[in-house]
LODO-27584 format. One line per field, with one value per atom (N, C-alpha, C): atom name; residue in three letters; x, y, z. Coordinates in steps of 0.001 Angstrom, whole numbers. Layout:
at	(CA  ...)
aa	(ALA  ...)
c1	(X  ...)
c2	(Y  ...)
c3	(Z  ...)
//
This chain:
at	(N  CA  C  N  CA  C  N  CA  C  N  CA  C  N  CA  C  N  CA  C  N  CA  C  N  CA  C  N  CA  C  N  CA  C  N  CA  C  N  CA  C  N  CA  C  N  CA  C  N  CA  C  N  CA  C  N  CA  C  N  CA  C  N  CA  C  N  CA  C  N  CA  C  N  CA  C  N  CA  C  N  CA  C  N  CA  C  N  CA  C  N  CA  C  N  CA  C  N  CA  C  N  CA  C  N  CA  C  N  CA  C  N  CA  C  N  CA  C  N  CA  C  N  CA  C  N  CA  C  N  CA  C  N  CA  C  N  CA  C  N  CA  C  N  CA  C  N  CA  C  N  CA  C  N  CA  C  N  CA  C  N  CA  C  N  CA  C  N  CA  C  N  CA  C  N  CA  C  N  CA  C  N  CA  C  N  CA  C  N  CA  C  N  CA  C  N  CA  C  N  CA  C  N  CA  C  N  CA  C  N  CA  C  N  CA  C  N  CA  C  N  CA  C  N  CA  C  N  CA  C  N  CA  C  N  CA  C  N  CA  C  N  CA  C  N  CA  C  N  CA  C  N  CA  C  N  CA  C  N  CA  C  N  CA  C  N  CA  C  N  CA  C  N  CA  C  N  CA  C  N  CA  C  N  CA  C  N  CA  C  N  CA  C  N  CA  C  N  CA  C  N  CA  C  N  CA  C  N  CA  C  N  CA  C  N  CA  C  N  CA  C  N  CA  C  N  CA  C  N  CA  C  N  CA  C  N  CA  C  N  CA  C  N  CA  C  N  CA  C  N  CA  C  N  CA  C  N  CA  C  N  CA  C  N  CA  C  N  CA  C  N  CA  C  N  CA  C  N  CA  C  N  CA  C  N  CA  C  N  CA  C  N  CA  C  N  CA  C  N  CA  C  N  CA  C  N  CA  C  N  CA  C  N  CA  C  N  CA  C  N  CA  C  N  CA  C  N  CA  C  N  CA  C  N  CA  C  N  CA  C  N  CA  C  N  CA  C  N  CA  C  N  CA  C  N  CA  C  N  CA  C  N  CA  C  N  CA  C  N  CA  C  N  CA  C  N  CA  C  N  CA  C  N  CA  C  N  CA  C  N  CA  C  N  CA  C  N  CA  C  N  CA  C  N  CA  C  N  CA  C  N  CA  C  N  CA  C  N  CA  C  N  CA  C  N  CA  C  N  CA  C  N  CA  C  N  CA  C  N  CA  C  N  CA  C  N  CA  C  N  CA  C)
aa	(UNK  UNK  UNK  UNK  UNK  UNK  UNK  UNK  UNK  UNK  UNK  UNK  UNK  UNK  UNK  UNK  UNK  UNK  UNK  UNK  UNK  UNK  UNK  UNK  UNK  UNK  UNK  UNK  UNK  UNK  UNK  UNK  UNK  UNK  UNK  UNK  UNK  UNK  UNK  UNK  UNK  UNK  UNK  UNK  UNK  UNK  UNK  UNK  UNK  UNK  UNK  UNK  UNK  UNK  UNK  UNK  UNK  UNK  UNK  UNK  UNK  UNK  UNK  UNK  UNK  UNK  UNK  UNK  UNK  UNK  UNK  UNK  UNK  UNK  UNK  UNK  UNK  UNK  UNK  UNK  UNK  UNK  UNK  UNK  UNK  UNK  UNK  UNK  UNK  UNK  UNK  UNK  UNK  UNK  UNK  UNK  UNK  UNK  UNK  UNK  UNK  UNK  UNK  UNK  UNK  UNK  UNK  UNK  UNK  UNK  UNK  UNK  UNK  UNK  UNK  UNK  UNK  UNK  UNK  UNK  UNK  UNK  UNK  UNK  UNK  UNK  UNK  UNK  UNK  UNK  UNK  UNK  UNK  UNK  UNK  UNK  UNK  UNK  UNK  UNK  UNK  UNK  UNK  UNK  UNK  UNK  UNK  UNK  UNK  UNK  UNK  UNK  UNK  UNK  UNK  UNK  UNK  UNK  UNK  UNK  UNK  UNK  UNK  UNK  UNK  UNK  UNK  UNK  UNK  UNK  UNK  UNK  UNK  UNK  UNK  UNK  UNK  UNK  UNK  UNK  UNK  UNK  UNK  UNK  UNK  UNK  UNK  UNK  UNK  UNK  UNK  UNK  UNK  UNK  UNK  UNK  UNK  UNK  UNK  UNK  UNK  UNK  UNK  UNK  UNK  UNK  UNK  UNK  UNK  UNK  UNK  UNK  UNK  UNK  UNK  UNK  UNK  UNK  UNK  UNK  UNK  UNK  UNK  UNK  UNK  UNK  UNK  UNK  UNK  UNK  UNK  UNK  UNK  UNK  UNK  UNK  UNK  UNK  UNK  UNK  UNK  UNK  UNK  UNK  UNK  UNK  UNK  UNK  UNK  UNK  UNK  UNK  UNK  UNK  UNK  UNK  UNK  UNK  UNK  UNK  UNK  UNK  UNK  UNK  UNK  UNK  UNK  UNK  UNK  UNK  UNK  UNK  UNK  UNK  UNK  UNK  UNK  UNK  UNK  UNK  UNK  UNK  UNK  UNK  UNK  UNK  UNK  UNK  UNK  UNK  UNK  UNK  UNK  UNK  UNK  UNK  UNK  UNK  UNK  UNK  UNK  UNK  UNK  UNK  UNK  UNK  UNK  UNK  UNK  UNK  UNK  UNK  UNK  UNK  UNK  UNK  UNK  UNK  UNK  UNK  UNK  UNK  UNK  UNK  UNK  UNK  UNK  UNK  UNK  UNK  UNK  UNK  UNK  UNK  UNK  UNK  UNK  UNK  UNK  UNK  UNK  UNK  UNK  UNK  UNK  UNK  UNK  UNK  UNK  UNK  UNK  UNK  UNK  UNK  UNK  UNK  UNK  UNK  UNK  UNK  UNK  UNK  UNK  UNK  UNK  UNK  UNK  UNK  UNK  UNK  UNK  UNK  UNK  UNK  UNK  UNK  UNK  UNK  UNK  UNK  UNK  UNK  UNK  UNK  UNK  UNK  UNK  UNK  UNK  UNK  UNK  UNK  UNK  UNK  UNK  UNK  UNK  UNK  UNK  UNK  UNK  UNK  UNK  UNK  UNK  UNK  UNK  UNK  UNK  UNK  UNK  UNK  UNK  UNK  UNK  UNK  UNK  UNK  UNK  UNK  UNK  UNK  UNK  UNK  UNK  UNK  UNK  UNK  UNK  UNK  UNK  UNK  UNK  UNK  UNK  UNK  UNK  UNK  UNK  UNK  UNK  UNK  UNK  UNK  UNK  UNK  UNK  UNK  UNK  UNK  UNK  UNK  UNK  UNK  UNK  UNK  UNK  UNK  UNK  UNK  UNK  UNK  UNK  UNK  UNK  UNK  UNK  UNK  UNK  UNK  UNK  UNK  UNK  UNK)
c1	(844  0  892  524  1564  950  1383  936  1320  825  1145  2066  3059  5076  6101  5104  6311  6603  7654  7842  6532  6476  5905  6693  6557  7029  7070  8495  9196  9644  9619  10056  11433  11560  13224  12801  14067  13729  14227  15194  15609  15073  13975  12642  12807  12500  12382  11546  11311  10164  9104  7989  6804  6431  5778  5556  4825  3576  3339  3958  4575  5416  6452  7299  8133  7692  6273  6031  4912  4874  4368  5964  7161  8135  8928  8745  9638  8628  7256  6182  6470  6781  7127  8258  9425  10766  10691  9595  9372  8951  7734  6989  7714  8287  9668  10333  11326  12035  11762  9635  9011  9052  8325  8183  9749  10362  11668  12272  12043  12630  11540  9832  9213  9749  9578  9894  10846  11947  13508  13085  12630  12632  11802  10824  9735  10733  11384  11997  12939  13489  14657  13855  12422  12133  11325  10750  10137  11163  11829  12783  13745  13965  14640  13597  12503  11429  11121  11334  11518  12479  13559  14461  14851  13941  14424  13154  11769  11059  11636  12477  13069  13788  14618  15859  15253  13954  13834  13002  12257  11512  12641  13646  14895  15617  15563  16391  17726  17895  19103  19107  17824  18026  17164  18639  17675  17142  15765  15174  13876  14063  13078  13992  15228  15718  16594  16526  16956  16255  17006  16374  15331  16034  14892  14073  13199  11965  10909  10345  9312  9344  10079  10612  10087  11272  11819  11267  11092  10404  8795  8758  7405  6376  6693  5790  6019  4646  3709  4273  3835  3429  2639  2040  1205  1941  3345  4236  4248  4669  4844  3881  2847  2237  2717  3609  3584  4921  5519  6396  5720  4314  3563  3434  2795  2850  3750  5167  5964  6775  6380  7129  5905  5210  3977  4193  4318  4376  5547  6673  7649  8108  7783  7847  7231  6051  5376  5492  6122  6749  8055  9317  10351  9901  9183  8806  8280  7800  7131  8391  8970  9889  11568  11337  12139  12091  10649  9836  10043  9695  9348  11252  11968  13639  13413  13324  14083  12862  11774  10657  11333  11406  12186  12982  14133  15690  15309  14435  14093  13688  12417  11860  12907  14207  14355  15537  16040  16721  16689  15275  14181  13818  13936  13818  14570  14599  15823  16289  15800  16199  17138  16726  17670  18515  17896  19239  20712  21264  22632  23680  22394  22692  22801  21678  21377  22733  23045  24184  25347  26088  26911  26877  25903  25481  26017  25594  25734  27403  27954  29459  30106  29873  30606  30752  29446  29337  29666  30020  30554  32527  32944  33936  34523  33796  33717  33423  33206  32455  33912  34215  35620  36784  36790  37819  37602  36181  35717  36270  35554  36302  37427  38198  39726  40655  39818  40592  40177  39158  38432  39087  39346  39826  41566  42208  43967  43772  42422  42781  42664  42365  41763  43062  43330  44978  46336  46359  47346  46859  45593  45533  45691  45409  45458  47500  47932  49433  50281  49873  50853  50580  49127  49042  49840  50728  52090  53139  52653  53575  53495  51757  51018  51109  51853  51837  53612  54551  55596  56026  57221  57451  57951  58600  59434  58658  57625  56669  57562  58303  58912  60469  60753  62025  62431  63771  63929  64453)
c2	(-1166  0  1232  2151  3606  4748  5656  6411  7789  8726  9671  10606  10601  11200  9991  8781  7886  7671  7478  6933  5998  5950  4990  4113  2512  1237  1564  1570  1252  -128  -972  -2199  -2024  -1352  -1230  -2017  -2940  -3898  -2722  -1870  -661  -44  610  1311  1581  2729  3078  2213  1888  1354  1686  1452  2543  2986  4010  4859  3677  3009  1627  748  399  -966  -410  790  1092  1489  2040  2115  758  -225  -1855  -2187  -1906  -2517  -1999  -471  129  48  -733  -460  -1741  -2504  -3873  -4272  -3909  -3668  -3290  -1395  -1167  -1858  -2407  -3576  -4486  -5505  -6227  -5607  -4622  -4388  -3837  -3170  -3048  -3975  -4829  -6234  -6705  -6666  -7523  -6750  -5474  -4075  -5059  -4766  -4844  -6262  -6812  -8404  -8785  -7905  -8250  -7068  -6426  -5155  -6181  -6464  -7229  -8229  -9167  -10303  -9971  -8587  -8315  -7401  -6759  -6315  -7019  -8417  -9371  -10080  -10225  -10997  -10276  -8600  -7753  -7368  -7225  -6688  -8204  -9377  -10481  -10314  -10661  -10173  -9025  -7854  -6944  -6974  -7800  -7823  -9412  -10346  -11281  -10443  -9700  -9273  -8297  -7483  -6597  -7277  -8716  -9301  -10001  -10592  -11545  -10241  -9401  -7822  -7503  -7968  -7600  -6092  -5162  -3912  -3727  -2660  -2415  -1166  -1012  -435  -937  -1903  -2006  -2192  -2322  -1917  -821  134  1451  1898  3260  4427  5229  5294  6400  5871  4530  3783  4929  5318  5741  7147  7951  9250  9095  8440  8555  7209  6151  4855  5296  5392  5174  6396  7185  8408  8235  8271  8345  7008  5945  4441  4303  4695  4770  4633  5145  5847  4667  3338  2116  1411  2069  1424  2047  3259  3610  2947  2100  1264  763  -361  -767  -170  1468  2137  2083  2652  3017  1885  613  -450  -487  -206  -416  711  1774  2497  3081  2728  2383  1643  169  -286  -73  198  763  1842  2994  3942  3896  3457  2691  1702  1144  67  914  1898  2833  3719  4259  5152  4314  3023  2228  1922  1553  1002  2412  3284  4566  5069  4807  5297  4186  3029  1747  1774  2505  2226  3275  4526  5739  5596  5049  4811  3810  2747  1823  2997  3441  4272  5202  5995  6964  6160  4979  3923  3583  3151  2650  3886  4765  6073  6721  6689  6875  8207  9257  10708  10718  9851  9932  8868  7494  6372  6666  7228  8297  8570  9542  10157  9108  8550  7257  5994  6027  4563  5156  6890  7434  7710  7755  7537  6051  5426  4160  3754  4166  3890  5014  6429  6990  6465  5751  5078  3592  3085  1632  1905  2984  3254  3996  4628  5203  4100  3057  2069  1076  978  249  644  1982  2385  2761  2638  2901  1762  521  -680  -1448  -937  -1231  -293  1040  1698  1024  688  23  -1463  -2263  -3377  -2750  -1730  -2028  -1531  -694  321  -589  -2092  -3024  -3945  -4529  -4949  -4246  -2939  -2381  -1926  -1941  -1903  -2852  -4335  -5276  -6137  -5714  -5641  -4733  -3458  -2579  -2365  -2729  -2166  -1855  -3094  -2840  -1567  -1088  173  1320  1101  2399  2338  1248  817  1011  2004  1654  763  11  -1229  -528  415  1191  2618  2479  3878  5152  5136  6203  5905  5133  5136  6621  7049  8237  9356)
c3	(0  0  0  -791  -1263  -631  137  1043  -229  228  -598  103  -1236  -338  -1130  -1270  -1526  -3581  -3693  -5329  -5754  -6879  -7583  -7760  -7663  -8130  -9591  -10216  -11377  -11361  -10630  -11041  -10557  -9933  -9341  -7850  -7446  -5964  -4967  -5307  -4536  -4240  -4410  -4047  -2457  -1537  -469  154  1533  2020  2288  2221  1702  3628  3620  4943  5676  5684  6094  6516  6178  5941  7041  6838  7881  8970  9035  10826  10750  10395  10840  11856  10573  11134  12492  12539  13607  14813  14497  15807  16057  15688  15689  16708  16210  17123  18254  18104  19368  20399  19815  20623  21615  20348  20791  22217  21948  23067  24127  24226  25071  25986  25308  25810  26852  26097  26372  27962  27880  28824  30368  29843  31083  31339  30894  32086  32066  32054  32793  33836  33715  35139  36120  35476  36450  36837  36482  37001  37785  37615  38565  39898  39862  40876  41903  41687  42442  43477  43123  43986  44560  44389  44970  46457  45904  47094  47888  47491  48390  49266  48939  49552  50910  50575  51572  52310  52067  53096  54256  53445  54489  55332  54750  55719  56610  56508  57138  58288  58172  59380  59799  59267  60013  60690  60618  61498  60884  59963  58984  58956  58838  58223  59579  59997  61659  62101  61082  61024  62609  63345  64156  65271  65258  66518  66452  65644  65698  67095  67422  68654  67929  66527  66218  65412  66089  65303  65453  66689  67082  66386  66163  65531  64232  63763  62434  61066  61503  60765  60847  62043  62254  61627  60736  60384  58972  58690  57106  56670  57480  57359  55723  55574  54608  53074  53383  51605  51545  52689  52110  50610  50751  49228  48010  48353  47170  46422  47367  46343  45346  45902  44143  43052  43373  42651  41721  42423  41829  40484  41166  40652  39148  39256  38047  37355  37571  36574  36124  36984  36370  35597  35596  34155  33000  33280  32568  31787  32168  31966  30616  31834  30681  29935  29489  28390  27477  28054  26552  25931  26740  26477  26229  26488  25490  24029  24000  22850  21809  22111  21540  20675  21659  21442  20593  20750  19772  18452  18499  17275  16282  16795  16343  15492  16606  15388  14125  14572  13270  12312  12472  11581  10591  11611  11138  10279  10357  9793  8334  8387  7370  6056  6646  5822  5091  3985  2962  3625  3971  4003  4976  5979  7416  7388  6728  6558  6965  5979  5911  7346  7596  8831  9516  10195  11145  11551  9784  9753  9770  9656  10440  11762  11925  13427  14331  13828  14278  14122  12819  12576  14095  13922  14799  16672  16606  18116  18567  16946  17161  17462  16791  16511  18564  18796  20066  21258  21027  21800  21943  20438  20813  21096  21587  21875  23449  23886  25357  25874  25447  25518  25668  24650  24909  26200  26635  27318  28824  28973  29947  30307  29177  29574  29976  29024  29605  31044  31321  32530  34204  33858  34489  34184  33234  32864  34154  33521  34530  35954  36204  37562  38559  38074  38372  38408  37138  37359  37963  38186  38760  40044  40706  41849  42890  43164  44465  44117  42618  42614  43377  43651  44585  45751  46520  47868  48059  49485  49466  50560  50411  50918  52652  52731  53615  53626  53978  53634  54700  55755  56364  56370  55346  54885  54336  53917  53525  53641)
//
């Protein structure tokens, strides 16, 4: 289906992708990594909030034998719900505004006008990425080999 803006089919396979077809596909992706964003957040925030309600009834987090329970814990009892809140529409939130960044770049990808730009884009940050990389791994290399240089053996020698 040909939206009006796009070429006419000459029989060329090179042809742009028609305005349709590229937001089916970049809503698609979006979708995708919507999807993919909320239920790794969800999987990593269920068992985080397990967790700190064990430790907080086992007395790990001593929030109930603190001095300043009665003060300081104990006022606007109530915010406690708004963790649910927060945990819901927070994913909720970033899954759209993931979806939306990753539907985008497809789109603006997909689009002959911005293509260009987009895949210099992408070259200038692959190029920047491996050089973040390599400085990251020697800076972990020599910290790990030189360290006793930073330490002296006879520190009030001298």
């Amino acid at each position: 289906q040909k939206f009006q803006g796009d070429e006419a089919n000459d029989g060329d396979d090179t042809d742009d992708v028609t305005v349709g077809s590229r937001t089916r596909i970049s809503m698609a992706v979006g979708s995708f990594f919507s999807v993919i964003v909320s239920v790794v957040i969800t999987v990593l925030f269920i068992p985080n909030l397990v967790t700190t309600t064990l430790k907080f009834r086992r007395g790990v987090l001593p929030s109930l034998r603190s001095e300043d329970f009665l003060h300081r814990y104990r006022f606007a009892l109530d915010q406690v719900a708004l963790v649910y809140g927060g945990m819901f529409w927070g994913v909720l939130f970033s899954s759209i505004a993931i979806g939306a960044l990753t539907g985008g770049f497809v789109y603006l990808l997909l689009w002959e006008s911005t293509s260009g730009i987009v895949l210099s884009a992408i070259g200038n940050l692959l190029g920047l990425s491996v050089i973040l990389i390599t400085k990251i791994i020697m800076s972990q290399i020599m910290r790990f080999t030189f360290f006793a240089a930073f330490y002296r053996r006879l520190p009030l020698a001298g």
